[in-house]
C-alpha positions in Angstrom: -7.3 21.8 -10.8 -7.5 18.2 -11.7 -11.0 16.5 -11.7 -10.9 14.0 -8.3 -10.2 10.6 -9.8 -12.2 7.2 -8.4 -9.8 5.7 -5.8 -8.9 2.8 -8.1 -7.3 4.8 -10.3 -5.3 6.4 -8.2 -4.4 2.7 -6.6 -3.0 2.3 -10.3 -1.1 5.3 -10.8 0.6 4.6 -7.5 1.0 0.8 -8.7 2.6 1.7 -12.1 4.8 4.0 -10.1 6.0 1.0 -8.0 6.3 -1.5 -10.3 8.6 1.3 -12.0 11.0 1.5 -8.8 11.5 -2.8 -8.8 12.5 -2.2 -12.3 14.8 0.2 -11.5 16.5 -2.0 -8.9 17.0 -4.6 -11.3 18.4 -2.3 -14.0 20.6 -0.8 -11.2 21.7 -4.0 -10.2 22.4 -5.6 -13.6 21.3 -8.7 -12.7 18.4 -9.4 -15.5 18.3 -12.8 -15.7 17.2 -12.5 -19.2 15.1 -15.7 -20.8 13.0 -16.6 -24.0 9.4 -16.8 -23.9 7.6 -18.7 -25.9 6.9 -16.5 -29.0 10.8 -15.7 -28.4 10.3 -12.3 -26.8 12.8 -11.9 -23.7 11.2 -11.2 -20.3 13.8 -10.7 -17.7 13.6 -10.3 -13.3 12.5 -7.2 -14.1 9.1 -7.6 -15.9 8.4 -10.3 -13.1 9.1 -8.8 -9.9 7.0 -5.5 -11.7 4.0 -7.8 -12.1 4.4 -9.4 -8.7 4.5 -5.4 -7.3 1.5 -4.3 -9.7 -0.6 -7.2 -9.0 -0.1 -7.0 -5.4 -1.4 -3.3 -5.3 -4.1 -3.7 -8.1 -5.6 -6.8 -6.0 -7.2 -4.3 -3.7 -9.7 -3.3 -6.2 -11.3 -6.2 -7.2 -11.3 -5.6 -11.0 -9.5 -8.6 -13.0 -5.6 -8.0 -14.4 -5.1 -8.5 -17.7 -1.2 -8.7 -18.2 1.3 -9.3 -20.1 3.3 -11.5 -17.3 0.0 -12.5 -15.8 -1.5 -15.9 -16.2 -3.4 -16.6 -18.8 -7.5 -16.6 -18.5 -9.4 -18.4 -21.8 -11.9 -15.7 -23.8 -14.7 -17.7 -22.1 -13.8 -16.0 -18.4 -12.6 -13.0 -20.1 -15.6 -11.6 -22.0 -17.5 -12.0 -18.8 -15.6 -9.2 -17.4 -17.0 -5.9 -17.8 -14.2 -4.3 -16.1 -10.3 -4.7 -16.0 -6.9 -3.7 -15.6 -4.6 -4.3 -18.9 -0.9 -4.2 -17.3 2.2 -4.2 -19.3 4.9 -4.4 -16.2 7.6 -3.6 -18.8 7.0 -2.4 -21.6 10.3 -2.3 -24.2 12.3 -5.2 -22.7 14.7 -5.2 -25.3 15.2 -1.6 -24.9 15.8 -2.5 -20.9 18.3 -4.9 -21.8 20.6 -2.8 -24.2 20.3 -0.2 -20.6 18.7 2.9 -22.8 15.8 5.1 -21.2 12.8 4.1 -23.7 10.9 1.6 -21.3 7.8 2.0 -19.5 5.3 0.8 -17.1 1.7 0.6 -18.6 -1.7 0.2 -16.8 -4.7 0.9 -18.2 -8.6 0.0 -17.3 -10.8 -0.9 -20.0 -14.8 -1.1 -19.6 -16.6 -2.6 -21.9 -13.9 -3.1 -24.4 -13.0 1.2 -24.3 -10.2 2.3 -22.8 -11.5 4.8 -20.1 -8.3 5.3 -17.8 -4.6 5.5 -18.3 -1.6 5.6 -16.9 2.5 5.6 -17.7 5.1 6.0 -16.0 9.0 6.1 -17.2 10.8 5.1 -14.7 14.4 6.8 -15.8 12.8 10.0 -15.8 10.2 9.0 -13.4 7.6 10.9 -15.5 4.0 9.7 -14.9 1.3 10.3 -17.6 -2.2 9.7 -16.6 -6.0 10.6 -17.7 -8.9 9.8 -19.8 -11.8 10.9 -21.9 -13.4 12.3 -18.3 -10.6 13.4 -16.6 -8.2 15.1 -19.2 -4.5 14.4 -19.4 -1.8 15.1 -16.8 2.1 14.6 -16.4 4.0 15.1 -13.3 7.7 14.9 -12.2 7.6 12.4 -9.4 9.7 12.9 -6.4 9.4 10.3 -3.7 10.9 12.4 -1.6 7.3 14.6 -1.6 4.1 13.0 -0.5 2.2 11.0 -3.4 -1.2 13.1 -3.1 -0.2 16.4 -2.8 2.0 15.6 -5.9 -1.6 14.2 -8.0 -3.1 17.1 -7.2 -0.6 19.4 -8.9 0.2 17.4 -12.2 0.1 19.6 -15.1 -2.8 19.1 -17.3 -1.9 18.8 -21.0 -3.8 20.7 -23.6 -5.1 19.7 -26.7 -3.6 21.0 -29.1 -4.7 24.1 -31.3 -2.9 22.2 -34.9 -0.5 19.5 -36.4 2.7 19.7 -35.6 5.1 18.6 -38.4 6.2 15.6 -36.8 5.5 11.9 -37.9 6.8 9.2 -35.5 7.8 5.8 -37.0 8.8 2.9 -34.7 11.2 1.0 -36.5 13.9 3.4 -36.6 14.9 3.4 -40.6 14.7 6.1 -43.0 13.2 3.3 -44.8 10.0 3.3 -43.1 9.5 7.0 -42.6 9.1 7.3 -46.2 6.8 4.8 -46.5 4.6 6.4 -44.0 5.1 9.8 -45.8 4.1 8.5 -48.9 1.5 6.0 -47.6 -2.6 6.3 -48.3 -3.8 6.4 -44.5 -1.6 9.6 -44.6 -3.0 11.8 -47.4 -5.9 12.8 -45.3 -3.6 14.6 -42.9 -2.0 18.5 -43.6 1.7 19.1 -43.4 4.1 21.9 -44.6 6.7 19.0 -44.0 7.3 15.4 -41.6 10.1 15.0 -39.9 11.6 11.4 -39.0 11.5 10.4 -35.0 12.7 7.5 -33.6 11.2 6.0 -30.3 10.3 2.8 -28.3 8.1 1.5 -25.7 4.5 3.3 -24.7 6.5 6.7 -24.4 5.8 7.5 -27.8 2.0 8.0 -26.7 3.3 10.3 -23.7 5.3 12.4 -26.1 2.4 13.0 -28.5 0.3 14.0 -25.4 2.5 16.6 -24.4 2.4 17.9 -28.0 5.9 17.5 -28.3 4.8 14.7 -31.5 2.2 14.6 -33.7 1.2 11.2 -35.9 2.1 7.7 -34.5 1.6 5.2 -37.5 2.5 1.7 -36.7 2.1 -1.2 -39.4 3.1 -4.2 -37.3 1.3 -6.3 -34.8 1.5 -5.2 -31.1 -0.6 -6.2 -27.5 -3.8 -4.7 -26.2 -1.4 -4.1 -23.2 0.9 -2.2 -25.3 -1.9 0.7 -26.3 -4.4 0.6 -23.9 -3.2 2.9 -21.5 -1.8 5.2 -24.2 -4.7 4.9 -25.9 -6.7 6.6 -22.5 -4.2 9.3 -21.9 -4.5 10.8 -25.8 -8.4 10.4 -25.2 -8.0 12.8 -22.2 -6.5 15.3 -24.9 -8.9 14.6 -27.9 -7.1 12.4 -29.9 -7.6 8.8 -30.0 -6.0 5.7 -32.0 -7.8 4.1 -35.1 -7.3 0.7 -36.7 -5.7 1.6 -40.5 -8.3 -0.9 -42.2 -11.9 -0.3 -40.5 -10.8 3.7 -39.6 -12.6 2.6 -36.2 -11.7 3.0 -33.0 -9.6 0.5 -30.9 -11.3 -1.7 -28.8 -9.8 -4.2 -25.9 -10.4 -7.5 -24.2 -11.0 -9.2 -27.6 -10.6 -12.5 -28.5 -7.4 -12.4 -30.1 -5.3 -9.6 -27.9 -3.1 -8.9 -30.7 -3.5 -5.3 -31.7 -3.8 -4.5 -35.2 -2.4 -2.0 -37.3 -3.5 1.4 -36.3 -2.3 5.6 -37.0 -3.1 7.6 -33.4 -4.0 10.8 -34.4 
């Protein structure tokens, strides 16, 4: 049986969920409405009307949003907050746009810069992984055809797992890449017969390694707190958690600078 959650937790599985059916409408629809941000990354109707659904839902527990689509609150109010929500609406827009199934819905809650509480949801697949370091780790098969509670309290919880697999995950995509990470120093601490090459966007890569499915996720180029948080929770709630390459610490959140820097899960 799954440890009972705190009520805003559930409040955000049931947001992420949500935010992951408006998405789905506008990528049924084909009407994305696709425009540059500022740092030249697209956002499109579908990251919005996700935030306007998350926000709307998350408002109820009266802990700040953090977001990606959200406004934007200086460091000054931010460090003051002990608690919050870090929300990626959308997370792998340009994966969205080219109409594959590698985009997700990310919330996580962060106290006192840790990430204690995850969720993700896929919205193709309408998978939903959630947990934490308290809680463990859990993935269910939505159906919103069944009632949301009875479904939470049958997810499957996900075990830790008993030894590496012979995996190594590598974001970009190129051959390239994969054997740099093979070959590269943050690697030689770790035990392999042999790695093999995945490719895979968006948060889901963090779900995959939680069902044990993957093994390593080393990523060498900058990303958002709101990108790993909630990933970041979910492995916790399995015993594995996700390290900055230089210090070897763990990740912290609600910095000063949100950019993320480069880290190995593991």
């Amino acid at each position: 049986m799954m440890t009972e959650l705190p009520e805003p937790f559930y409040r955000a599985i049931n947001a992420a969920i949500e935010g992951g059916f408006s998405v789905m409408d506008v990528f049924e629809s084909g009407e994305f409405d696709t425009k540059l941000k500022g740092d030249n990354s697209p956002v499109t109707k579908a990251d919005l009307d996700s935030s306007e659904v998350i926000s709307e839902i998350l408002e109820a527990t009266k802990i700040p949003i953090l977001s990606e689509e959200g406004t934007e609150d200086t460091f000054e109010e931010r460090k003051k907050w002990d608690l919050l929500w870090v929300v990626d609406p959308l997370d792998g827009t340009k994966e969205f746009i080219k109409r594959t199934n590698e985009f997700s819905v990310n919330i996580g809650c962060v106290e006192n810069g840790v990430a204690i509480f995850g969720v993700i949801y896929i919205p193709v697949s309408q998978e939903v992984f959630f947990g934490g370091t308290e809680y463990g780790a859990f993935k269910l098969d939505y159906d919103d055809e069944k009632p949301f509670s009875r479904q939470i309290e049958n997810a499957v919880r996900l075990k830790p797992p008993s030894k590496n697999k012979e995996v190594l995950i590598v974001t970009g995509g190129s051959e390239a890449e994969f054997d740099f990470y093979k070959n590269a120093e943050v690697l030689k601490s770790y035990t392999y017969d042999s790695m093999e090459f995945q490719k895979l966007s968006s948060a889901i890569k963090f779900c995959r390694i939680a069902e044990g499915v993957m093994d390593i996720y080393p990523r060498d180029y900058p990303c958002m707190e709101w990108d790993t948080a909630a990933g970041q929770a979910i492995l916790n709630g399995i015993g594995k958690d996700l390290y900055d390459m230089e210090t070897g610490k763990i990740m912290r959140y609600n910095k000063e600078s949100l950019y993320v820097p480069f880290f190995i899960v593991a």
